[in-house]
N, C-alpha and C positions, 0 to 999 in steps of 0.2 A: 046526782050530777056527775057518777064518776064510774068507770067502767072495771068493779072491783074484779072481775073476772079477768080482762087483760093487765091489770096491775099486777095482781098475783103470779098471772105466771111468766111476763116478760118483762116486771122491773124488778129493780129491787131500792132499798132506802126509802121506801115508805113513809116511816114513823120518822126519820129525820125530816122529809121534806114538810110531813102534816107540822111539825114542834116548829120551825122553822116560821110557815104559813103563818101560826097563830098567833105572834107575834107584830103581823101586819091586819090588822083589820079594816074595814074597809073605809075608818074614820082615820085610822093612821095615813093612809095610802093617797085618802083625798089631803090631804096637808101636804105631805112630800109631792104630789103632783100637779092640784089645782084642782084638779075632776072631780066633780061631787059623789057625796058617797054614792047614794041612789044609779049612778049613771057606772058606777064600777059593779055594783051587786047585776044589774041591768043587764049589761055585756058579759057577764058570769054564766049567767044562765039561757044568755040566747046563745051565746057559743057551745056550751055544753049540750043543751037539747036542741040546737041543729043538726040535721043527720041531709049531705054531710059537710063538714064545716070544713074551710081548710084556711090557714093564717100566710098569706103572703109577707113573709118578713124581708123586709130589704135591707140595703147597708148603711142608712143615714143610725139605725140604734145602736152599730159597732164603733162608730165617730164619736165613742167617749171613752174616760178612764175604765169604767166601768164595762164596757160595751160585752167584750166576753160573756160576762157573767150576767148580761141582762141577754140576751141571746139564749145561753143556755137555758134561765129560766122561763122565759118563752116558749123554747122547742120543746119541754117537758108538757105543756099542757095536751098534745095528742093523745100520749101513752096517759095521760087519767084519763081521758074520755074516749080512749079506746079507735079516736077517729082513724088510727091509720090502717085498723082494717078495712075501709069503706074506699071503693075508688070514687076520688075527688075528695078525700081526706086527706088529713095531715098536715102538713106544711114543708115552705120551698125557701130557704135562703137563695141557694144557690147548687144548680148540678153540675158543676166543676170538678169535686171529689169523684163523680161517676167516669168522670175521663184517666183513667186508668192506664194513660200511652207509659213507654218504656224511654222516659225521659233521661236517662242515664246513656242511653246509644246517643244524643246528642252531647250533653253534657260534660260526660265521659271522666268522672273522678278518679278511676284507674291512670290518668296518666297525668294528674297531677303528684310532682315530686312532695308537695308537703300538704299541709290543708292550707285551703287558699282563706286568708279573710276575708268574709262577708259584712257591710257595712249598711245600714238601714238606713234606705233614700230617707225616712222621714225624720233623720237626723244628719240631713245631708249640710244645713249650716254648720252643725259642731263638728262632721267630719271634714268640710273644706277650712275649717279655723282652729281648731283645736288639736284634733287626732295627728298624735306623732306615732313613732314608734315602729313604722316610720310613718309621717305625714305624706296625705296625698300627693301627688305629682303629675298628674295626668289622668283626666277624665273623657272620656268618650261615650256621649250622649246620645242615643237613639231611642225612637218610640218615646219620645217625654220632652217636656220642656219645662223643666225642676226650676228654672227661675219663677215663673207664673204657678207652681202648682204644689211645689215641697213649701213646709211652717217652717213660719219664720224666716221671711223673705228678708229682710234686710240684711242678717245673718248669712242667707245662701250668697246674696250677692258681694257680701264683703268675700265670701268666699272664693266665688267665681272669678272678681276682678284682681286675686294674688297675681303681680308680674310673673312668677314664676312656677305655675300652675299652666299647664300646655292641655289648651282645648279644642276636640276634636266632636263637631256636632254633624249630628246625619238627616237630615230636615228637605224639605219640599219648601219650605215657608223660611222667612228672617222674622223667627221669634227671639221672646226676649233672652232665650240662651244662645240663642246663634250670634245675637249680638255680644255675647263674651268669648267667642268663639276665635282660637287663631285659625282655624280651618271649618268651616262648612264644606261638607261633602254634598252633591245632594242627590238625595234617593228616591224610590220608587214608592208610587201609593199599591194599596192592594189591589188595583185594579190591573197592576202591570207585573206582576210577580206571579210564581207558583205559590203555595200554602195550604194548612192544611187548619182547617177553625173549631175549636172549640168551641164550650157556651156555658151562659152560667144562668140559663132558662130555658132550656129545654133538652134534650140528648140525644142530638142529631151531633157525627162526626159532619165532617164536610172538607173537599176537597175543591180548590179553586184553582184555574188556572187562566193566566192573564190574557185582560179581556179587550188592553192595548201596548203597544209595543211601549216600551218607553222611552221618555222625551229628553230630546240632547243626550249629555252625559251620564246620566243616574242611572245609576246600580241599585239592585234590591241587597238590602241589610248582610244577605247570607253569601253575596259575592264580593263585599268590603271586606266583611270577616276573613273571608277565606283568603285572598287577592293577599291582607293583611300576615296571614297566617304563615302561606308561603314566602313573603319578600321578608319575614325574621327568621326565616330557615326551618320549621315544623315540616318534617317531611311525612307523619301519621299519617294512614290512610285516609284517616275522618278527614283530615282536609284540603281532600280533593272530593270528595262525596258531592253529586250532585242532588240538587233537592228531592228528588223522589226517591233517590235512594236513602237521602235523611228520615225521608218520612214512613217509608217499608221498614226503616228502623224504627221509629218511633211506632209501630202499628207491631214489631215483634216482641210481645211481652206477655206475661204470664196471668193477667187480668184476666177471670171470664167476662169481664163487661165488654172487651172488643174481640175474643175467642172468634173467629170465622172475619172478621174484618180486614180486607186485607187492601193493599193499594189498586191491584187490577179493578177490584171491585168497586173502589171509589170511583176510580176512573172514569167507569161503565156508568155505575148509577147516582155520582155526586156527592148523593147524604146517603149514610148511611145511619138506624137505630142503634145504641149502646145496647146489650144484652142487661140490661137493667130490668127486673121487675116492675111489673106494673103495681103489685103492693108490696115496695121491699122490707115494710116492718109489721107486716099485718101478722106474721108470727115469732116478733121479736126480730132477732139477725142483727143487733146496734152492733155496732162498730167498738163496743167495746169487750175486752177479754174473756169475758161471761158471754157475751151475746145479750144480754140485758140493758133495758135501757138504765144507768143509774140517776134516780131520785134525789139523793142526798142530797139535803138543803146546809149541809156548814159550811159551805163556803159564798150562800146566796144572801148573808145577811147585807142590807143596805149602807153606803160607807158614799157620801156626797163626795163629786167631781171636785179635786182643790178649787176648780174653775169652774164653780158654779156656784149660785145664788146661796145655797146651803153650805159650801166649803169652804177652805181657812180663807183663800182668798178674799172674801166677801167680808172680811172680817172687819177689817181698818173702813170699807165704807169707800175709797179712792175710785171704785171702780164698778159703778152698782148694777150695768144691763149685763148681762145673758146675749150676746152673737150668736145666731143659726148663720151658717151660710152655706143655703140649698143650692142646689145644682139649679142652672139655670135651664129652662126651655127649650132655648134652642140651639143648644151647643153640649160636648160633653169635654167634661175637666178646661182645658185648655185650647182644644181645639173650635176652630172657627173663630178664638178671639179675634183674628185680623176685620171680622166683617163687623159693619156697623151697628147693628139691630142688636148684636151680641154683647155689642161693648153696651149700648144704653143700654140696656136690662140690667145687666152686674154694673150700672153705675148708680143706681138708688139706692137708701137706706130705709125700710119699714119701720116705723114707729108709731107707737101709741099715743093718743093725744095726752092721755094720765101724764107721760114721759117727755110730752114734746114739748107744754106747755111752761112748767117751771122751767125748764132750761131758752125759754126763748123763740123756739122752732117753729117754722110755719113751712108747712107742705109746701114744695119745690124749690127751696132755697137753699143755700152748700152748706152742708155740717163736714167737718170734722168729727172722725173715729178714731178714740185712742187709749191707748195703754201704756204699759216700761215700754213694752217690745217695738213700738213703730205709730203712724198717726194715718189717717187715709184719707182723703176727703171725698164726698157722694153728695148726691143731692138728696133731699128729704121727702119721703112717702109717707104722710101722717095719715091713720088711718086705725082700723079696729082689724086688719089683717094678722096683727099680732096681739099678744097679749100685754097687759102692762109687766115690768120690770125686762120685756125680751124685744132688740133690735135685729133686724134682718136685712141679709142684702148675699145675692146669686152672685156664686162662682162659678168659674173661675176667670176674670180679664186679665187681658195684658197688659204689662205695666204695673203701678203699682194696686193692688188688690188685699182681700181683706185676710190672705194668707201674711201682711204685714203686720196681724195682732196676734196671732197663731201661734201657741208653743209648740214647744218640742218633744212633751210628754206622751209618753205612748201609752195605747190600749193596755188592758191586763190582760193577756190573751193571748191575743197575737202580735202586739205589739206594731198597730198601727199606728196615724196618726188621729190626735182626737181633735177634729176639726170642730166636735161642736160645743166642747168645752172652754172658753174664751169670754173672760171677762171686761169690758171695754167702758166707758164716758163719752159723752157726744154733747158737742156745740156747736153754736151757730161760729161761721167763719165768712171771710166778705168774700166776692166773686173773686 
């Protein structure tokens, strides 16, 4: 089931990963996940003698403590089965790393006097209430609306609502940040702007230009900034830069993946291909200092989510379901909550009858969701959509939403947030 030929000559850690492995068999693996043994050995071996196989991994498995490190061990299993020589092998998080621009001609760290602090949106409650040294003072919000979408809503909005916090939101919409907002500016959608789009599914650059003037007042992002930049006296070249010339920068960089890319060309033909291989690990080339993919299994042993069914949390009994909260259908993050289709979809809660019953529950009636961190209320979906001990209900709504149970623990990794580790209680509550 394993492709000893490409293991030998493009990984390496081997013998740690096999020591590692055997410690999980496939009766341990059905306990920690539910999934019977039979059905793990099953998917073993039809993925390994599929020829060719490829694992579409998406971002809902990085929305834990853990998440990193279940990711890593995932993308390991092509390099044993050799798939990523095969086109239509491998596997695809995400091809964002392929885009390769010269993000520094924007950014331009050369002309910052000291290093600037960087503050992590997904602890944006403890940095609008906590963080001194100095504490916040002024926040300017674009492309986001952190009250509906950052953990630990109660938090961000105690945050938000400090009298003496001065806010500055760039919005089309009166969301719930604009509502904390001493100034709403309002700006351009992408339809009325230049730009230039990346992707993080396929490896097309792409070059847009606006496809209507825009309406009333609204400025696009990069003529706030700059408009901004100028009237505090920044006389650098960078900001007077007009957009194409930001983006001839960002296209002058030393990547072969955009090598021949240049702006006239977009111009010309749109989208333009990444100089990206079509097998770029069929003979090694990992991204790591060897070139080798590394194996090494000690740092993949299993250690349960605090906020989860297995971890301390679960301990004292206060708090016994498991919250998923999926993306919903017809909207993404925060966006479209104004419309109403959107908001009743993320206003249900999934439950299991096992779960519904002892507690009182009858399909379509208001429960309450809660935890320390905050309480929600939904209407009730009883049903076998989930499993027993796990509640569900689609993000993200406006208002208050189930970013109200939500800590503020981040990934091991990267250091996101872990949305799907959340421990909660649910009861009936009257209309």
């Amino acid at each position: 089931l394993e492709d000893q030929d490409y293991i030998d000559q493009y990984t390496s850690g081997i013998a740690s990963l096999r020591e590692r492995a055997a410690g999980y068999p496939p009766a341990r693996v059905a306990q920690l996940t539910g999934i019977p043994a039979p059905e793990i050995e099953q998917l073993a071996r039809d993925y390994a003698t599929t020829r060719p196989a490829a694992i579409r991994l998406n971002y809902g498995v990085q929305r834990s403590e853990r998440g990193g490190k279940a990711v890593r061990a995932i993308a390991l299993l092509p390099a044993l089965t050799g798939s990523w020589r095969e086109r239509g092998g491998g596997l695809l998080l995400t091809s964002s790393g392929g885009f390769q621009l010269n993000r520094d001609s924007l950014e331009r760290p050369d002309l910052q006097p000291k290093p600037t602090r960087l503050v992590n949106m997904s602890l944006l409650g403890d940095a609008l209430t906590r963080l001194d040294d100095p504490p916040v003072k002024a926040l300017i919000v674009y492309n986001s609306n952190p009250a509906s979408i950052a953990p630990d809503q109660a938090r961000v909005r105690d945050g938000l609502n400090r009298p003496d916090l001065f806010t500055v939101v760039l919005e089309q919409f009166m969301t719930d940040t604009a509502k904390h907002a001493d100034y709403v500016l309002p700006v351009t959608t992408f339809l009325e702007h230049t730009d230039i789009y990346t992707s993080y599914g396929h490896s097309d650059l792409q070059l847009a230009r606006p496809a209507l003037a825009p309406p009333g007042e609204a400025r696009s992002n990069v003529e706030l900034f700059r408009a901004l930049a100028l009237r505090m006296g920044f006389t650098d070249a960078c900001f007077t830069e007009s957009e194409d010339d930001m983006i001839r920068g960002l296209l002058d960089g030393p990547s072969p993946f955009i090598e021949g890319i240049t702006f006239e060309r977009l111009e010309r033909e749109h989208f333009l291909r990444l100089n990206v291989p079509r097998l770029p690990f069929a003979e090694g080339n990992f991204g790591t200092p060897s070139g080798l993919c590394d194996l090494s299994g000690e740092t993949l042993d299993y250690t349960p989510p605090v906020e989860s069914r297995l971890g301390e949390a679960a301990r004292d009994g206060r708090f016994p379901l498991e919250l998923i909260s999926h993306k919903h259908a017809n909207g993404m993050n925060s966006t479209f909550g104004n419309r109403t289709d959107v908001d009743l979809e993320s206003a249900t809660l999934d439950l299991h009858p096992a779960d519904a019953a002892p507690r009182g529950i009858v399909h379509g009636t208001p429960v309450e969701v809660f935890n320390d961190r905050g309480a929600l209320r939904l209407v009730a979906r009883v049903g076998d959509m989930v499993r027993p001990g796990v509640v569900r209900s689609a993000s993200v709504r406006w208002g208050d939403n189930v970013n109200m149970l939500i800590s503020q623990r981040l990934t091991d990794i990267g250091g996101g947030p872990t949305f799907f580790n959340c421990l909660v209680d649910v009861r009936p509550c009257s209309e």
